[in-house]
C-alpha positions in Angstrom: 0.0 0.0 0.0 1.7 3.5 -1.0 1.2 6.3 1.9 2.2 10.0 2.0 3.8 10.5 5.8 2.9 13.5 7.2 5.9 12.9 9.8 9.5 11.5 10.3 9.2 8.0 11.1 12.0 6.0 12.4 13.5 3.8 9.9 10.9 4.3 7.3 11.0 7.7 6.1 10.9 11.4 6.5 7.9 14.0 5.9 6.4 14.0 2.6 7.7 10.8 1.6 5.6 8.0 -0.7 6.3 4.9 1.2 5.4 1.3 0.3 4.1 -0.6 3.5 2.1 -3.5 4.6 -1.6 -2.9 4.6 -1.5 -4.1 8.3 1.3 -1.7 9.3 -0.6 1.3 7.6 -4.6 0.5 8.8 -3.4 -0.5 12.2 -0.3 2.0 12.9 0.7 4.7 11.0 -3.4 6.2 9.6 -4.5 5.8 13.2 -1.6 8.2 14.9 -2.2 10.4 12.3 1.4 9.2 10.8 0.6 8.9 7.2 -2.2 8.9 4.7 -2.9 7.3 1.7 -1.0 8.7 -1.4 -3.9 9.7 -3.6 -3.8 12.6 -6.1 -5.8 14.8 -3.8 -3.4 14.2 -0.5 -0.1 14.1 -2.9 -1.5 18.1 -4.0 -2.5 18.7 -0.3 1.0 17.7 1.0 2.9 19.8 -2.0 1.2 23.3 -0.9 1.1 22.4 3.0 5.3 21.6 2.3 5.8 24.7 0.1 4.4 27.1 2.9 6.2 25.0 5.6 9.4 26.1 4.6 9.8 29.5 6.1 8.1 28.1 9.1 10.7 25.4 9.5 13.8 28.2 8.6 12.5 30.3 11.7 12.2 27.5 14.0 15.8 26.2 13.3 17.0 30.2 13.4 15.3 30.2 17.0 17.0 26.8 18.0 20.6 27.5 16.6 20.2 30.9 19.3 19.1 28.6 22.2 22.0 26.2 20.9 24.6 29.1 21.9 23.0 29.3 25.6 23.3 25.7 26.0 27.4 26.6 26.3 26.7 27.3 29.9 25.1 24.4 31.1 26.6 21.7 32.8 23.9 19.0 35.2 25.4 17.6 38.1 23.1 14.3 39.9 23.6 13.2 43.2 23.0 9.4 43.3 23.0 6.9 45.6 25.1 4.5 44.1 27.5 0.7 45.2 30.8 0.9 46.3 31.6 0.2 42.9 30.2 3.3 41.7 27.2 1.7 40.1 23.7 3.3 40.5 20.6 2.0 42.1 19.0 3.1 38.9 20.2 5.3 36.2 20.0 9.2 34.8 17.5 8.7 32.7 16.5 11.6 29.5 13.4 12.8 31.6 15.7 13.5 34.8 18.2 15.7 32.1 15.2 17.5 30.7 13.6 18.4 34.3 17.1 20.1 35.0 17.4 21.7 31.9 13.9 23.6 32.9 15.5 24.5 35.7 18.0 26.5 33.6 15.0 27.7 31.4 15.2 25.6 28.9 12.1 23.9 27.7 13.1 19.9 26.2 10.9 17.4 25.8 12.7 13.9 27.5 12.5 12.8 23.8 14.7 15.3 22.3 17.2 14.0 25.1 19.2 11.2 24.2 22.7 9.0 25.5 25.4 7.1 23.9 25.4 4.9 26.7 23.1 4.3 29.9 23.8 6.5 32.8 24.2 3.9 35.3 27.1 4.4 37.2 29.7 7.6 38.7 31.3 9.2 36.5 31.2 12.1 33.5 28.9 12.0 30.7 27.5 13.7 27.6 23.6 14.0 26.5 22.5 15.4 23.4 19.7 17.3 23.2 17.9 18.0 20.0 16.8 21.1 19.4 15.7 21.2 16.1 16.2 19.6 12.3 20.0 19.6 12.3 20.8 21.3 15.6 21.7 19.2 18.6 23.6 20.7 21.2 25.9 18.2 23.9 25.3 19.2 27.6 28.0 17.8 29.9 26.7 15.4 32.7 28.5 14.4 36.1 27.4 11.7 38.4 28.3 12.0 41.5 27.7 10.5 45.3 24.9 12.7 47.5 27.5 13.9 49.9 26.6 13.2 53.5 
């Protein structure tokens, strides 16, 4: 079944892409969220003027993001975690922890624009990237570190 998708999907396209899928994987998943529809003349002509005037709203958002990009300089999160004697966490830092301190700096990320190369699960210094917009992602230093008593 061809479908237009009306957002970036993981491993299956971007926005405005005609995409070849399973029927079952387009009338059970991607219709119903609102993902993709089904690539008829009508919706292909839809999606080409809604795209053209996107454009200059998708050039001001990434503007706005590349200034909030040059804030993020200053930001460094330090977590107090109760942890082994190894150093290993009861736990981990997980995205929606980084994005809670990041409001606390004024910065408003959604825990899925916050990502790891590897789990935060023990002492130690790290890096997140956040995600700010299409082709800006800023990395925000992160240190683990023992509550002190």
């Amino acid at each position: 079944m061809e479908l237009i998708l009306l957002k970036d999907v993981d491993k299956l396209g971007r926005r405005g892409a005609v995409v070849k899928v399973a029927r079952g994987y387009a009338r059970n998943y991607l219709i119903p969220r609102g993902l993709a529809v089904p690539a008829t003349n009508k919706n292909r002509a839809a999606l080409a003027a809604e795209l053209a005037r996107g454009e200059g709203r998708k050039e001001r958002v990434r503007e706005g993001a590349e200034e909030a990009a040059a804030r993020f300089a200053e930001v460094a999160l330090k977590f107090q975690k109760l942890c082994r004697e190894s150093g290993e966490l009861y736990g981990s830092v997980t995205a929606a922890e980084v994005a809670t301190a990041l409001a606390a700096y004024g910065f408003d990320v959604d825990k899925k624009q916050v990502s790891f190369d590897e789990p935060i699960s023990h002492i130690g210094m790290f890096a997140a990237r956040v995600k700010l917009a299409e082709g800006v992602e800023v990395t925000v230093p992160v240190t683990v570190v023992r509550p002190e008593e």
